[in-house]
DONUFI-674826 format. One record per residue (C-alpha): residue number from 1; residue in three letters; x, y, z. Coordinates in nm, 4 decimals. Layout:
BEGIN
[r NUM, 'ALA', [X, Y, Z]];
...
REM end
This chain:
BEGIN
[r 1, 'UNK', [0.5883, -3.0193, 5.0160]];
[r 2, 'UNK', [0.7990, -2.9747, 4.7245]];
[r 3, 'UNK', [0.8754, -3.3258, 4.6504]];
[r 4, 'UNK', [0.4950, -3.4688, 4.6488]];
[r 5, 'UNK', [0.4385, -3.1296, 4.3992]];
[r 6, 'UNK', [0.6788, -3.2585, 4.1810]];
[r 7, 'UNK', [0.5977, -3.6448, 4.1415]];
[r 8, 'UNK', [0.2764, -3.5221, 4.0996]];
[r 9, 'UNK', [0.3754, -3.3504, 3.7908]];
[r 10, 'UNK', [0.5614, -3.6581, 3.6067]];
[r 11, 'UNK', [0.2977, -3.8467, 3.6816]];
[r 12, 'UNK', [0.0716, -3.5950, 3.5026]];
[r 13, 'UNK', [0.3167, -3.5602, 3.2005]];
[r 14, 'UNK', [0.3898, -3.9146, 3.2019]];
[r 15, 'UNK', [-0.0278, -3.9935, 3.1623]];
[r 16, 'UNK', [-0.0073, -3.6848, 2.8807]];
[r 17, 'UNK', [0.2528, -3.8566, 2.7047]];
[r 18, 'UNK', [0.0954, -4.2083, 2.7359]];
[r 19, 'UNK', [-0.2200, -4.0751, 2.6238]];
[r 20, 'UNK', [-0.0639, -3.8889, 2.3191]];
[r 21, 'UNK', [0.0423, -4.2001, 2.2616]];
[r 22, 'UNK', [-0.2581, -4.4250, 2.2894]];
[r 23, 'UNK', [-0.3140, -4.5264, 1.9015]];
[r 24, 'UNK', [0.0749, -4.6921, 1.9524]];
[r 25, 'UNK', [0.0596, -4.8327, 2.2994]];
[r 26, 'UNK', [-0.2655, -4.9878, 2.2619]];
[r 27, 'UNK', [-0.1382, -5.1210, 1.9042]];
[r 28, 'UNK', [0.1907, -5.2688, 2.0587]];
[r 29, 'UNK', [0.0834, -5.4336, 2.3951]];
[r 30, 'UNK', [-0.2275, -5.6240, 2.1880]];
[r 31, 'UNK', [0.0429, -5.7224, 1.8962]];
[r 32, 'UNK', [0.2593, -5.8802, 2.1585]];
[r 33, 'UNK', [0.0041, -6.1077, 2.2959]];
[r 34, 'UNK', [-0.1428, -6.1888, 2.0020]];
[r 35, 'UNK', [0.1995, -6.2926, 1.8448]];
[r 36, 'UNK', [0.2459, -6.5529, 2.1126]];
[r 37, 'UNK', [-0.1119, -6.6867, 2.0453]];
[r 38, 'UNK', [-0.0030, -6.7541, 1.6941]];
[r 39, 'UNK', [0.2865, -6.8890, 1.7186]];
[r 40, 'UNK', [0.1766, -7.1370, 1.9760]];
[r 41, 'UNK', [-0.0997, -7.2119, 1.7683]];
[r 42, 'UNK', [0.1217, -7.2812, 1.4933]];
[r 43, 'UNK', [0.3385, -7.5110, 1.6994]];
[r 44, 'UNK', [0.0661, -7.6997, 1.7496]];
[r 45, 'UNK', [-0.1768, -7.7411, 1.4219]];
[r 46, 'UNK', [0.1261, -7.6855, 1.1785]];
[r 47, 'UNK', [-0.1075, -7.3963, 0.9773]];
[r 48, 'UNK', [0.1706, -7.2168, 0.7585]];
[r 49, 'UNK', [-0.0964, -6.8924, 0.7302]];
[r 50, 'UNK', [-0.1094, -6.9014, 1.1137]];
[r 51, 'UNK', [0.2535, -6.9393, 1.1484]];
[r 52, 'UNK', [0.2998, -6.5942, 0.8788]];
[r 53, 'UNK', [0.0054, -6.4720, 1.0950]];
[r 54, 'UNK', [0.2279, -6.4972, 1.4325]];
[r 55, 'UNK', [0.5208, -6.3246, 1.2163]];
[r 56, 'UNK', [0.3193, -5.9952, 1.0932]];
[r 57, 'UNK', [0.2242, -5.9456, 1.4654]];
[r 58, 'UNK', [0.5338, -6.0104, 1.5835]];
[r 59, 'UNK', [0.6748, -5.7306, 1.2876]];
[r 60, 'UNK', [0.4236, -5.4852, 1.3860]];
[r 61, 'UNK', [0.5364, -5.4984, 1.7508]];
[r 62, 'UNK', [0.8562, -5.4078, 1.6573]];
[r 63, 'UNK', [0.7005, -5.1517, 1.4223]];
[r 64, 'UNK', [0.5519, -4.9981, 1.7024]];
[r 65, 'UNK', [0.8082, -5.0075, 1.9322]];
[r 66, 'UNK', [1.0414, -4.8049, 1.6295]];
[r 67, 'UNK', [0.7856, -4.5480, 1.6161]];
[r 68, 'UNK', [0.7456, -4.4783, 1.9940]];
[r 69, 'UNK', [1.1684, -4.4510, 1.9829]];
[r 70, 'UNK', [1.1146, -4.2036, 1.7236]];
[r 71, 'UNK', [0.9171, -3.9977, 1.8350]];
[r 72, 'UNK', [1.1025, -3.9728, 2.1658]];
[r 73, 'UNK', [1.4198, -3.8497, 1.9593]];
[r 74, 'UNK', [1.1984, -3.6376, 1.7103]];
[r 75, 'UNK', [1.0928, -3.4346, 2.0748]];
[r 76, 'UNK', [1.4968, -3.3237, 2.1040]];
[r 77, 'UNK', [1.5234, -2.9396, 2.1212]];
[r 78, 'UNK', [1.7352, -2.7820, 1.8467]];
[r 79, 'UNK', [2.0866, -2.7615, 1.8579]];
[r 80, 'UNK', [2.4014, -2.5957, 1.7075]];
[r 81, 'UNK', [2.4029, -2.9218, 1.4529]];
[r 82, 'UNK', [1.9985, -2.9223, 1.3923]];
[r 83, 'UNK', [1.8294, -2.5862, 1.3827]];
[r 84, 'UNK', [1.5374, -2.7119, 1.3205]];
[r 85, 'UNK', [1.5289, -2.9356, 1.5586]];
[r 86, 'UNK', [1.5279, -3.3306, 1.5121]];
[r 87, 'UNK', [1.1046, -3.3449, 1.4550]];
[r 88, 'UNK', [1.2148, -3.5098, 1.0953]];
[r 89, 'UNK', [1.4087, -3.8208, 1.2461]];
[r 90, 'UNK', [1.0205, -3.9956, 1.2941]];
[r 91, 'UNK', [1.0210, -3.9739, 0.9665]];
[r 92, 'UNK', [1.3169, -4.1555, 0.9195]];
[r 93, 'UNK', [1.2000, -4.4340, 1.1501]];
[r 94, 'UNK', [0.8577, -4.4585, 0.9542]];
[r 95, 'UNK', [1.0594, -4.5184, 0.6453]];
[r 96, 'UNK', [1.2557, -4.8101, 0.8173]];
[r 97, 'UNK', [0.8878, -4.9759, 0.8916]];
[r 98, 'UNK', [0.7714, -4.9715, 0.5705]];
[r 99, 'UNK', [1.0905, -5.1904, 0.5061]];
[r 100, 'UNK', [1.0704, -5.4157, 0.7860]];
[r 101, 'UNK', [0.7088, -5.4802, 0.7024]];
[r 102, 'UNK', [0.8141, -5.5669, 0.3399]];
[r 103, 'UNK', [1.1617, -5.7275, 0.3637]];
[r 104, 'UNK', [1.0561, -5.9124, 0.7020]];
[r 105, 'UNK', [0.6696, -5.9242, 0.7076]];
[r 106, 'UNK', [0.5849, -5.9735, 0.3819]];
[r 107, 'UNK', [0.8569, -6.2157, 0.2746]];
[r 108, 'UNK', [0.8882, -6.4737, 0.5506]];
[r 109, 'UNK', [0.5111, -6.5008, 0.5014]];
[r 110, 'UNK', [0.5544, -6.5446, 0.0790]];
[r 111, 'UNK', [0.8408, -6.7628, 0.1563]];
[r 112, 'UNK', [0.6483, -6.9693, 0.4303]];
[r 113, 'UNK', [0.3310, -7.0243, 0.2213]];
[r 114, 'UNK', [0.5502, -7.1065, -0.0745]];
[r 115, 'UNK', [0.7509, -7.4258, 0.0964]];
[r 116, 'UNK', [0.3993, -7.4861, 0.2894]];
[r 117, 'UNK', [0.2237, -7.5444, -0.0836]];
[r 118, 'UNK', [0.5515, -7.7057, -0.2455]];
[r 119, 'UNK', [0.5241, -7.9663, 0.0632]];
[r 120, 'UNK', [0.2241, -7.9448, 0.2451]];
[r 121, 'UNK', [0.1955, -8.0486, 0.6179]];
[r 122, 'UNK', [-0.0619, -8.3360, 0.7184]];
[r 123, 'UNK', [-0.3643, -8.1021, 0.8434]];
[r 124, 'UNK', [-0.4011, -8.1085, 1.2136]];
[r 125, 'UNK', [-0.6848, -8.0295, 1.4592]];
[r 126, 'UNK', [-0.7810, -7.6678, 1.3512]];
[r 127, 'UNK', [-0.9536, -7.5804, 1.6549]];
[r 128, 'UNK', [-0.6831, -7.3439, 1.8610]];
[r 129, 'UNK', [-0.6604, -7.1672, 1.5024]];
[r 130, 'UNK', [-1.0039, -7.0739, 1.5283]];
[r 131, 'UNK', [-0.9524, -6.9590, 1.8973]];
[r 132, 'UNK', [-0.6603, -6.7871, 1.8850]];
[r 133, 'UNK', [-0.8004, -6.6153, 1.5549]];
[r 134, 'UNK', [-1.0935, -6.5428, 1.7308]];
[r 135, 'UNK', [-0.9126, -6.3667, 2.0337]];
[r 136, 'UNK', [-0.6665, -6.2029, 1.7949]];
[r 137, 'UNK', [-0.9435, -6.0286, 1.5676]];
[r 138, 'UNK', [-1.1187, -5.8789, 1.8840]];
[r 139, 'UNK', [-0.7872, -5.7202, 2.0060]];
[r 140, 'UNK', [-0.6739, -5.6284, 1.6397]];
[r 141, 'UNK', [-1.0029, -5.4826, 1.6085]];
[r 142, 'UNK', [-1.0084, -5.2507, 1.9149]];
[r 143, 'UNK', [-0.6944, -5.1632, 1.8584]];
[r 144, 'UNK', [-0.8080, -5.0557, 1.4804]];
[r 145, 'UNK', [-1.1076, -4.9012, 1.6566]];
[r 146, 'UNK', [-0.8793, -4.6600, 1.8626]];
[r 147, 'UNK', [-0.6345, -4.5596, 1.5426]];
[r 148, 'UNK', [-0.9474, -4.5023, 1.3236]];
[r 149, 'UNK', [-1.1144, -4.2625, 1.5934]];
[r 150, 'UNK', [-0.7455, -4.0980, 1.6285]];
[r 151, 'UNK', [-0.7325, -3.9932, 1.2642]];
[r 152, 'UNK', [-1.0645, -3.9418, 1.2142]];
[r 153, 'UNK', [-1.0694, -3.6755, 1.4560]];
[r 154, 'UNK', [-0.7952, -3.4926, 1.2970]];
[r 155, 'UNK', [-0.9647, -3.5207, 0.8953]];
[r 156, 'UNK', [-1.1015, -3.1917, 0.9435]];
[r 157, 'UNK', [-1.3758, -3.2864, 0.6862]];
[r 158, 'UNK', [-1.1541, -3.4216, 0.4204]];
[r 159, 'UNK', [-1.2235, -3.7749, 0.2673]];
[r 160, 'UNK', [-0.9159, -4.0904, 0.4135]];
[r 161, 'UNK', [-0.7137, -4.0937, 0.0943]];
[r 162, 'UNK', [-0.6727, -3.7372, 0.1311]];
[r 163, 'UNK', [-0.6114, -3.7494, 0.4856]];
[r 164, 'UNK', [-0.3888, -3.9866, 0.4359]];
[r 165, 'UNK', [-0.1597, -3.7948, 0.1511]];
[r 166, 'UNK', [-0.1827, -3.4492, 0.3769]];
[r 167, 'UNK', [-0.1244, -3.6149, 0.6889]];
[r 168, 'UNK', [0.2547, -3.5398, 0.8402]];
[r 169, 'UNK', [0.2138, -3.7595, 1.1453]];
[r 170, 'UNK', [0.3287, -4.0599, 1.0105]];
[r 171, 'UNK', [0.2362, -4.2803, 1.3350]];
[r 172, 'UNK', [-0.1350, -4.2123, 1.3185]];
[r 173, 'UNK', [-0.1890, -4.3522, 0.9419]];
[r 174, 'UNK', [0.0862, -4.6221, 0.9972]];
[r 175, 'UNK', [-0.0671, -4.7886, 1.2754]];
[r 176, 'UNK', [-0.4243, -4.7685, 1.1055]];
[r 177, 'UNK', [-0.2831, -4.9199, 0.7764]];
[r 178, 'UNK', [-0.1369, -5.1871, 0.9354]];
[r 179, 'UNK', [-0.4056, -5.2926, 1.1544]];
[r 180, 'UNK', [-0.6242, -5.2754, 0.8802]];
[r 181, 'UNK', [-0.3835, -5.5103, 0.7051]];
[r 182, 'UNK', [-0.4159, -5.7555, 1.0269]];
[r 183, 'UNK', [-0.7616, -5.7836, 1.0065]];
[r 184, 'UNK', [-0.7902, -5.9071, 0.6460]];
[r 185, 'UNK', [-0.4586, -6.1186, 0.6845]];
[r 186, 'UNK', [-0.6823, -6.2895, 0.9992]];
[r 187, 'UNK', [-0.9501, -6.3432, 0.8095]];
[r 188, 'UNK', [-0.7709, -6.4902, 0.5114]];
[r 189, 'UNK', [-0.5743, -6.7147, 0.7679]];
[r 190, 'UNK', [-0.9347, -6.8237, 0.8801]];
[r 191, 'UNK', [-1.0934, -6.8849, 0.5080]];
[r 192, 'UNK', [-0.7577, -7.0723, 0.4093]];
[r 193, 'UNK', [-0.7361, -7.3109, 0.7301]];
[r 194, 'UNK', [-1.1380, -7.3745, 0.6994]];
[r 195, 'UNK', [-1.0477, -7.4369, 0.3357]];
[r 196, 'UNK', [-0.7542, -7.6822, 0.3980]];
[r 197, 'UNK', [-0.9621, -7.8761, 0.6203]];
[r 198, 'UNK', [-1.2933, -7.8498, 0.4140]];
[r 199, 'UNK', [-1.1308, -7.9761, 0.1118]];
[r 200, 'UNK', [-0.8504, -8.1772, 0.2204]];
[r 201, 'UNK', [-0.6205, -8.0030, 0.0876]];
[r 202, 'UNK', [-0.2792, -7.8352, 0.2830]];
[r 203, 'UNK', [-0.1578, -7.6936, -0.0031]];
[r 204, 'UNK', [-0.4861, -7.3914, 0.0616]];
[r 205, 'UNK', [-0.2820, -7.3188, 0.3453]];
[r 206, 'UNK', [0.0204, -7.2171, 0.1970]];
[r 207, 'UNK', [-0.1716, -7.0278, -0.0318]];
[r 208, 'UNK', [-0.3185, -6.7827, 0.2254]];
[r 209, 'UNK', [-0.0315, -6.7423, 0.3804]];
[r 210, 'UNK', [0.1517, -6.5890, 0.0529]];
[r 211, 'UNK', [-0.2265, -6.3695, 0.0233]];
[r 212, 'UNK', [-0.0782, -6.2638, 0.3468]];
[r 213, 'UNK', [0.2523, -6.1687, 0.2409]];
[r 214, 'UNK', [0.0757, -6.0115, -0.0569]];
[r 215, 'UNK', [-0.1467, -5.7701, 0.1613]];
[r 216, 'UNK', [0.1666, -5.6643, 0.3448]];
[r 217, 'UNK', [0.3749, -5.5734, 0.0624]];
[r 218, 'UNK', [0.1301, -5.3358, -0.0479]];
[r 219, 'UNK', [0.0812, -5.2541, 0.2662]];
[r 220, 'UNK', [0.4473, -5.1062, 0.3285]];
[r 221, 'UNK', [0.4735, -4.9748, -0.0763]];
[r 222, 'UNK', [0.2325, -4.7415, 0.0160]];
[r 223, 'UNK', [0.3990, -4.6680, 0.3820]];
[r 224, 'UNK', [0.7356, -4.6265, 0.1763]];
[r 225, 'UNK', [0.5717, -4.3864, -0.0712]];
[r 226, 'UNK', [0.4359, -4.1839, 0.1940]];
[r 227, 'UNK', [0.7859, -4.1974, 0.4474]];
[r 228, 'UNK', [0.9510, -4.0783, 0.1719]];
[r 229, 'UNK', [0.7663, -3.8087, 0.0955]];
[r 230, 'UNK', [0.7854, -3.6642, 0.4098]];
[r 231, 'UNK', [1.1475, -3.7206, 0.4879]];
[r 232, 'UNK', [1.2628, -3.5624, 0.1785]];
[r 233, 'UNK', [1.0584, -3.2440, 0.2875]];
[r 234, 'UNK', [0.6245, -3.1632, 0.2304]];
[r 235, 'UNK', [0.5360, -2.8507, 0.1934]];
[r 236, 'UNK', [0.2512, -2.7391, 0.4777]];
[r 237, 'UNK', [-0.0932, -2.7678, 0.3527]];
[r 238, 'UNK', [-0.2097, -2.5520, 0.0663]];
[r 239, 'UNK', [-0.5068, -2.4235, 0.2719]];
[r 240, 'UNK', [-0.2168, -2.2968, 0.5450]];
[r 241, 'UNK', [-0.0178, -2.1565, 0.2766]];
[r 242, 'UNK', [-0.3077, -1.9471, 0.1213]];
[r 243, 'UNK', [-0.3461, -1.8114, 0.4689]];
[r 244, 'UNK', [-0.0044, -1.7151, 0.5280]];
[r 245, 'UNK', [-0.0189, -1.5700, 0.1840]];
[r 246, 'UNK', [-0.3479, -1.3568, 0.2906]];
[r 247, 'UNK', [-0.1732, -1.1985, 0.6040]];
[r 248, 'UNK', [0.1334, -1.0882, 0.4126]];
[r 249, 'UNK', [-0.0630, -0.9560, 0.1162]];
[r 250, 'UNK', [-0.3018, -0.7393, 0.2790]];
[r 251, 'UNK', [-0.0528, -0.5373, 0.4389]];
[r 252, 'UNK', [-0.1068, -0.2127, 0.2759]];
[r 253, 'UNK', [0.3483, -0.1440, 0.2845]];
[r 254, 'UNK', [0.3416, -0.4718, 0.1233]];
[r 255, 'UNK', [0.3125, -0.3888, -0.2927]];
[r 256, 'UNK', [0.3388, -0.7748, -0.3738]];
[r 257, 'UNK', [0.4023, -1.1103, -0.2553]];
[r 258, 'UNK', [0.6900, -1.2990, -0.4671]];
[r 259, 'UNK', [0.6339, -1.6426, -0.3334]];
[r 260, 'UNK', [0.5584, -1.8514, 0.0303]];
[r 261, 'UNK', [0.7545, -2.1064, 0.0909]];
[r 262, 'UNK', [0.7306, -2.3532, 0.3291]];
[r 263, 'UNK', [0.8280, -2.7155, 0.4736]];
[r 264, 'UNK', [0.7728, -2.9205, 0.7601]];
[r 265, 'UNK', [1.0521, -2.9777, 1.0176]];
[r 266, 'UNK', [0.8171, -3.2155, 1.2461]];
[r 267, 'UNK', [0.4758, -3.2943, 1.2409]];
[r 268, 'UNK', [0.3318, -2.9824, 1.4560]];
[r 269, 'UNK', [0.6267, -2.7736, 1.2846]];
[r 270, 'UNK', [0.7005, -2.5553, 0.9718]];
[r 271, 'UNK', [0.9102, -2.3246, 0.8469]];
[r 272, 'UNK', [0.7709, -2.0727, 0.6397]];
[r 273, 'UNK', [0.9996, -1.8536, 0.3844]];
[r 274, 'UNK', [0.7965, -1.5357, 0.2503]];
[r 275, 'UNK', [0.9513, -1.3142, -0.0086]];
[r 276, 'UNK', [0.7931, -1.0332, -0.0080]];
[r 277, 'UNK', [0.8170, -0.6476, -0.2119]];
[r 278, 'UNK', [0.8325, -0.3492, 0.0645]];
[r 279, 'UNK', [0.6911, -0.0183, -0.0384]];
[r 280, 'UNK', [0.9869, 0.1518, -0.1991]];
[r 281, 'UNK', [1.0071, 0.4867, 0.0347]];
[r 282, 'UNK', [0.9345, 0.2578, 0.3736]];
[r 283, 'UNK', [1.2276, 0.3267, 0.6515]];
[r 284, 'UNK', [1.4519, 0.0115, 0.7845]];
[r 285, 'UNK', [1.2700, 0.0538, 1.1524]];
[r 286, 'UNK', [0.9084, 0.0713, 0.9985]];
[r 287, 'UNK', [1.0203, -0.2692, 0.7890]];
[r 288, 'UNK', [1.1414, -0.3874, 1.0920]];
[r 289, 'UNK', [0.8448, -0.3312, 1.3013]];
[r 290, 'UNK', [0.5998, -0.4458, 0.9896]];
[r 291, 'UNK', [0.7986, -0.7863, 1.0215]];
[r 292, 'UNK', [0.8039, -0.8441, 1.3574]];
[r 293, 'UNK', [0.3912, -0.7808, 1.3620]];
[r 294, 'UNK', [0.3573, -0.9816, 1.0373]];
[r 295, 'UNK', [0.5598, -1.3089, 1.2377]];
[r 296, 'UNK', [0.3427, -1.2493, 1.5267]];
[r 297, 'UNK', [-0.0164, -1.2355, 1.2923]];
[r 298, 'UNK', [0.1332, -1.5885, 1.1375]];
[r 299, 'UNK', [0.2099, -1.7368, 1.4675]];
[r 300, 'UNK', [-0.1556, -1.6594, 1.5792]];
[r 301, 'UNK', [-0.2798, -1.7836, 1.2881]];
[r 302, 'UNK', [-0.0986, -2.1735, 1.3293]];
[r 303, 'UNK', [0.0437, -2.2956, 1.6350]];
[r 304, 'UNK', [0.2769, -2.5181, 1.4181]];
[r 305, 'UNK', [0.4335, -2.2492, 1.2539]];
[r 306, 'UNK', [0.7815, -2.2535, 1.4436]];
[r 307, 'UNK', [1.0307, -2.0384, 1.2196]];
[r 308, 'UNK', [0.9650, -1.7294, 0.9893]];
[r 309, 'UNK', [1.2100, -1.5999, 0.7587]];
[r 310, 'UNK', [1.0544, -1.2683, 0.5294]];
[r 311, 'UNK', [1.2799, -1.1756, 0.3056]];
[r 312, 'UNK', [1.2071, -0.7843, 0.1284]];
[r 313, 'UNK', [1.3036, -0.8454, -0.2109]];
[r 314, 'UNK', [1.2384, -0.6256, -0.5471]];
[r 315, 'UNK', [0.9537, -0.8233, -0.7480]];
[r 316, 'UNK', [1.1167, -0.7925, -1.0696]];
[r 317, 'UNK', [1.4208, -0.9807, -0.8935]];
[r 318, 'UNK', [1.2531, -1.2615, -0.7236]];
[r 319, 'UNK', [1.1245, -1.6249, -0.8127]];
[r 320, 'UNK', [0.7400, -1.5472, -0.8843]];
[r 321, 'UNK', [0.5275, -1.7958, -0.7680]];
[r 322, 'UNK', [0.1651, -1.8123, -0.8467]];
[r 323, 'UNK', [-0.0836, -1.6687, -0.5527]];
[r 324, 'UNK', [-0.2443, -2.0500, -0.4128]];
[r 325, 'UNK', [-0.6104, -2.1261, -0.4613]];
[r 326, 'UNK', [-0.8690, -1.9595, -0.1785]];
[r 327, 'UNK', [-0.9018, -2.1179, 0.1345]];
[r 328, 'UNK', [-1.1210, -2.3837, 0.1687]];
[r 329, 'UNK', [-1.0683, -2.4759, 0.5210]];
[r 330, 'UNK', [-1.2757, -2.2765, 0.7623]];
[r 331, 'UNK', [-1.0573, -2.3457, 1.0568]];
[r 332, 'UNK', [-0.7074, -2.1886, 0.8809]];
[r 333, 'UNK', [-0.8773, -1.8978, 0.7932]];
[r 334, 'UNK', [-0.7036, -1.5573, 0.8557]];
[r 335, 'UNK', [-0.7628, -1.3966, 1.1463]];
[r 336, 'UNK', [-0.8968, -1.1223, 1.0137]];
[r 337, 'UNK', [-1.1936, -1.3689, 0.8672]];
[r 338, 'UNK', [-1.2846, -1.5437, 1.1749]];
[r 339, 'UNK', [-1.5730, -1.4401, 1.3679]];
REM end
């Protein structure tokens, strides 16, 4: 009976970790398809824009692909070599996108479009362009549909460029960016074949196709900007921090809090530094026990609070920082605030 028990359970993790997953699977397997599409397409009408089309879905396959394999490594436990753990290595990988969808996305489809309006192609029968594009913006679009109701659930009421710049979870905004990016590069592939063939002239063609490569290189600055921020090390939200500041400070052995430091190790994990002046006539047990309950109050308070390091440390000896601005998330407020 064992052995039934336990397929049972991988195939219950293995549906968890697909459906964690969703925004990325669903964004790779309709990528793939479509990237054959196009590039069959192209084969056959000669469209330059199609052919840089088949190229930024073949890119954000791969894309995909780099982020599932880094979040896979980011799950490693700690270790005598990492600590922390290795939750910052997706970050790593999201920075490596954002150059593959510049170096390779965005300048085979500038390059293409360029020798495609230097010496335009005889135009060709447009009409598996318009299928393929067709087919490609309904998958493109559900997949977008998915990765929009992903983040969206996890805004907690703030507006998408904020979102965006507090997110930590580089995968979720990633995959919405560069869908979003798919859809207008299909629908300038569209408006510069219809144009080509309206007109009579190719040289439209190649034009769209280096609006393409345009979209995507601002496309993965931003992605870069963003990586890079979080691999060199954000800081949790300032709402979290206020919290954490709130439990410390209302301790009545606590006199003052010096300054709350923190930084995120993974996505769902921070480490928090707290320095912190003790009452001068409190014992070394009664510290001890204060810090052990504090840990535990700031544990309950965020899941993704993984290490705590409170340091007791004479005020007039520390780095001051100034006290952060009152909470204005309802759902990181103290424990002692909620309901």
């Amino acid at each position: 009976m064992a052995q039934p028990v336990e397929k049972a359970g991988e195939a219950s993790g293995l549906l968890q970790h697909l459906k964690a997953d969703i925004v990325l699977y669903g964004a790779l397997f309709a990528n793939l398809g479509i990237a054959v599409a196009k590039f069959v397409a192209a084969a056959i009408s000669g469209s330059s824009s199609m052919l840089s089309e088949g190229v930024h879905s073949l890119v954000d396959s791969g894309n995909q692909a780099l982020l599932l394999y880094g979040q896979k490594k980011a799950k490693r436990p700690a270790d005598a070599r990492h600590p922390f753990g290795y939750g910052r290595e997706l970050y790593f990988w999201a920075f490596v996108v954002a150059i593959l969808i510049f170096a390779v996305g965005a300048g085979i489809s500038v390059y293409e479009g360029w020798i495609h309006y230097r010496d335009p192609e005889p135009l060709r029968d447009p009409t598996i362009n318009y299928i393929v594009l067709g087919i490609a913006f309904l998958l493109e679009g559900a997949s977008w549909t998915i990765a929009v109701r992903e983040f969206d659930a996890r805004r907690r009421g703030r507006g998408w460029w904020q979102a965006v710049r507090r997110s930590k979870d580089p995968a979720g905004f990633i995959v919405l960016f560069e869908d979003s990016a798919a859809l207008a590069g299909l629908l300038i592939a569209a408006l510069g074949i219809w144009l080509s063939h309206a007109t009579g002239d190719a040289r439209i063609d190649g034009i769209a196709s280096m609006a393409i490569g345009a979209i995507l290189a601002a496309v993965a600055i931003l992605l870069a900007r963003e990586a890079k921020e979080l691999l060199i090390g954000e800081a949790a939200d300032p709402e979290l921090i206020a919290c954490i500041w709130t439990i410390v400070e209302r301790r009545p052995e606590i006199t003052s809090v010096n300054h709350v430091r923190t930084i995120h190790t993974a996505p769902d994990a921070i480490f928090v530094a707290v320095s912190a002046d003790f009452e001068d006539g409190l014992a070394m047990g009664d510290a001890e026990t204060l810090i052990e309950a504090i840990e535990a109050e700031l544990k309950a308070a965020s899941s993704d609070i993984s290490s705590i390091y409170i340091r007791p440390e004479k005020r007039a000896d520390a780095l001051v920082m100034s006290r952060p601005a009152m909470l204005a998330d309802p759902q990181l407020a103290t424990p002692a605030a909620r309901p």
